[in-house]
C-alpha atoms as one frame of an Amber mdcrd trajectory, in Angstrom:
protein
 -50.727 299.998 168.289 -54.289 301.150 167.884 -54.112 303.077 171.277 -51.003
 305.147 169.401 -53.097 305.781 166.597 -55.944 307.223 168.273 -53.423 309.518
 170.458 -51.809 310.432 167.568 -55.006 311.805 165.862 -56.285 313.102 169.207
 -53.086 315.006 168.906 -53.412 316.541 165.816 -56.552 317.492 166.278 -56.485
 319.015 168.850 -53.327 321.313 167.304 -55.237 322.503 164.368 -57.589 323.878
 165.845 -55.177 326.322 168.179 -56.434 330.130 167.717 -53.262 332.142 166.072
 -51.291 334.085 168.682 -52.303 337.133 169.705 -50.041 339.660 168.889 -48.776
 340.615 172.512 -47.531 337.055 172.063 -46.271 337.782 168.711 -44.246 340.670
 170.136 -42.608 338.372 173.010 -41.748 335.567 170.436 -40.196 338.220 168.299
 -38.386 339.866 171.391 -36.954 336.662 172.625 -35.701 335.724 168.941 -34.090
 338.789 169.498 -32.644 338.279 172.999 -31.481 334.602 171.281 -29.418 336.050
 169.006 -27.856 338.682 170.396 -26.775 336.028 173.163 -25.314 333.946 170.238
 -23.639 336.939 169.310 -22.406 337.974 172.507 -21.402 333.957 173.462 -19.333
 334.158 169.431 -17.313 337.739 171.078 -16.308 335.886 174.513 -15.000 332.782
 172.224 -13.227 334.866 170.307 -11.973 336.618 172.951 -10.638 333.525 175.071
  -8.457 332.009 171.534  -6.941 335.145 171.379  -5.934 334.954 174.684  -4.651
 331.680 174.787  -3.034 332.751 170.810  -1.264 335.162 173.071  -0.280 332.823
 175.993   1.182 330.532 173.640   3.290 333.283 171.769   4.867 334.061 175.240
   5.245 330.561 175.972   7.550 330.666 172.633   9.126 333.791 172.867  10.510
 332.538 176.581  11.373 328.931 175.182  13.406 331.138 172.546  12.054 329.574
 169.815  10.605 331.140 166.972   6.906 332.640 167.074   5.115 331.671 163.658
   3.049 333.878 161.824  -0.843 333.982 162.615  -3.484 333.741 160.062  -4.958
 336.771 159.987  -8.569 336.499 161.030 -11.264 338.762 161.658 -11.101 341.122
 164.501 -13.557 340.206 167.419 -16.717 342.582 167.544 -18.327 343.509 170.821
 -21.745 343.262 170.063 -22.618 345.685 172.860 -26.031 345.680 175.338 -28.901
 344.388 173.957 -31.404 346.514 172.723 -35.028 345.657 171.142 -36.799 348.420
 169.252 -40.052 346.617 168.215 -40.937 346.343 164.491 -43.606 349.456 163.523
 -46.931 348.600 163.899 -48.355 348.041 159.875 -50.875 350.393 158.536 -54.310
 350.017 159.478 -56.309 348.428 156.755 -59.238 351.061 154.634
Protein backbone atom coordinates (compact mmCIF):
# COMPACT_ATOMS: atom_id res chain seq x y z
CA UNK A 1 0.00 0.00 0.00
CA UNK A 2 2.77 2.43 0.79
CA UNK A 3 4.63 1.46 -2.51
CA UNK A 4 1.11 2.80 -4.33
CA UNK A 5 1.30 5.84 -2.49
CA UNK A 6 4.66 6.84 -3.30
CA UNK A 7 3.93 5.97 -7.18
CA UNK A 8 1.02 7.78 -7.00
CA UNK A 9 2.77 11.04 -5.84
CA UNK A 10 5.77 10.26 -8.05
CA UNK A 11 3.06 10.45 -10.61
CA UNK A 12 1.67 13.57 -10.01
CA UNK A 13 4.56 15.14 -9.70
CA UNK A 14 6.03 14.47 -12.22
CA UNK A 15 2.67 15.73 -14.40
CA UNK A 16 2.66 19.15 -12.98
CA UNK A 17 5.50 20.04 -13.84
CA UNK A 18 4.95 19.21 -17.87
CA UNK A 19 5.92 22.52 -19.97
CA UNK A 20 2.48 23.65 -21.89
CA UNK A 21 2.42 22.48 -25.52
CA UNK A 22 3.98 24.24 -27.93
CA UNK A 23 1.79 25.54 -30.31
CA UNK A 24 2.83 23.36 -33.43
CA UNK A 25 1.37 20.80 -31.04
CA UNK A 26 -1.52 22.92 -30.33
CA UNK A 27 -2.24 23.12 -34.06
CA UNK A 28 -2.09 19.12 -34.51
CA UNK A 29 -4.39 18.57 -31.40
CA UNK A 30 -6.74 21.08 -32.89
CA UNK A 31 -6.41 19.48 -36.48
CA UNK A 32 -7.06 16.01 -35.31
CA UNK A 33 -10.22 17.25 -33.18
CA UNK A 34 -11.08 18.28 -36.42
CA UNK A 35 -10.33 15.13 -38.46
CA UNK A 36 -12.44 13.34 -35.27
CA UNK A 37 -15.35 14.94 -35.99
CA UNK A 38 -15.72 15.17 -39.33
CA UNK A 39 -15.19 11.23 -39.23
CA UNK A 40 -18.15 11.14 -36.72
CA UNK A 41 -19.90 13.05 -39.15
CA UNK A 42 -19.07 11.21 -42.11
CA UNK A 43 -19.56 7.55 -40.00
CA UNK A 44 -23.53 9.44 -38.87
CA UNK A 45 -24.09 9.95 -43.24
CA UNK A 46 -23.08 6.14 -44.06
CA UNK A 47 -25.60 5.03 -41.06
CA UNK A 48 -28.04 6.94 -42.33
CA UNK A 49 -27.50 5.91 -45.54
CA UNK A 50 -27.56 1.98 -44.87
CA UNK A 51 -31.43 2.38 -42.76
CA UNK A 52 -32.61 3.95 -45.64
CA UNK A 53 -31.59 1.32 -47.64
CA UNK A 54 -32.76 -1.42 -45.76
CA UNK A 55 -36.27 1.19 -45.13
CA UNK A 56 -36.34 0.64 -48.84
CA UNK A 57 -35.63 -3.16 -49.01
CA UNK A 58 -38.27 -3.74 -46.65
CA UNK A 59 -40.93 -1.56 -48.58
CA UNK A 60 -40.24 -3.89 -51.63
CA UNK A 61 -40.31 -6.82 -49.54
CA UNK A 62 -44.09 -5.53 -48.80
CA UNK A 63 -45.10 -4.23 -51.90
CA UNK A 64 -44.22 -7.98 -53.47
CA UNK A 65 -45.90 -9.81 -50.38
CA UNK A 66 -48.95 -7.47 -51.47
CA UNK A 67 -49.45 -6.23 -48.32
CA UNK A 68 -49.77 -2.80 -47.42
CA UNK A 69 -46.58 -0.42 -47.10
CA UNK A 70 -47.08 1.83 -43.86
CA UNK A 71 -46.29 5.28 -43.71
CA UNK A 72 -42.63 6.38 -42.63
CA UNK A 73 -41.90 8.89 -40.05
CA UNK A 74 -40.57 11.52 -41.68
CA UNK A 75 -37.02 12.10 -40.57
CA UNK A 76 -34.33 14.26 -41.50
CA UNK A 77 -32.74 13.94 -44.83
CA UNK A 78 -29.12 12.44 -44.68
CA UNK A 79 -26.32 15.17 -45.25
CA UNK A 80 -23.10 14.33 -47.02
CA UNK A 81 -20.72 16.00 -45.05
CA UNK A 82 -18.30 16.16 -47.98
CA UNK A 83 -14.09 15.92 -47.90
CA UNK A 84 -12.57 17.08 -45.05
CA UNK A 85 -11.09 20.26 -44.98
CA UNK A 86 -9.03 22.13 -42.05
CA UNK A 87 -8.49 25.87 -42.41
CA UNK A 88 -6.48 26.62 -39.20
CA UNK A 89 -7.86 29.17 -36.68
CA UNK A 90 -6.04 32.90 -37.43
CA UNK A 91 -3.13 33.40 -35.64
CA UNK A 92 -4.25 36.17 -32.54
CA UNK A 93 -2.80 39.57 -32.58
CA UNK A 94 0.54 40.08 -31.40
CA UNK A 95 0.58 41.55 -27.97
CA UNK A 96 1.94 45.80 -27.65
Amino acid sequence: MTLAAALLGTAAAAWATLPPPSPEAQAKAAEAKAKAAHAGKVAAFQTCQAQDRVVAEFQAGLRAAGKPVPTPVPTPACVDPGPFVYTPPAAPAPKQ
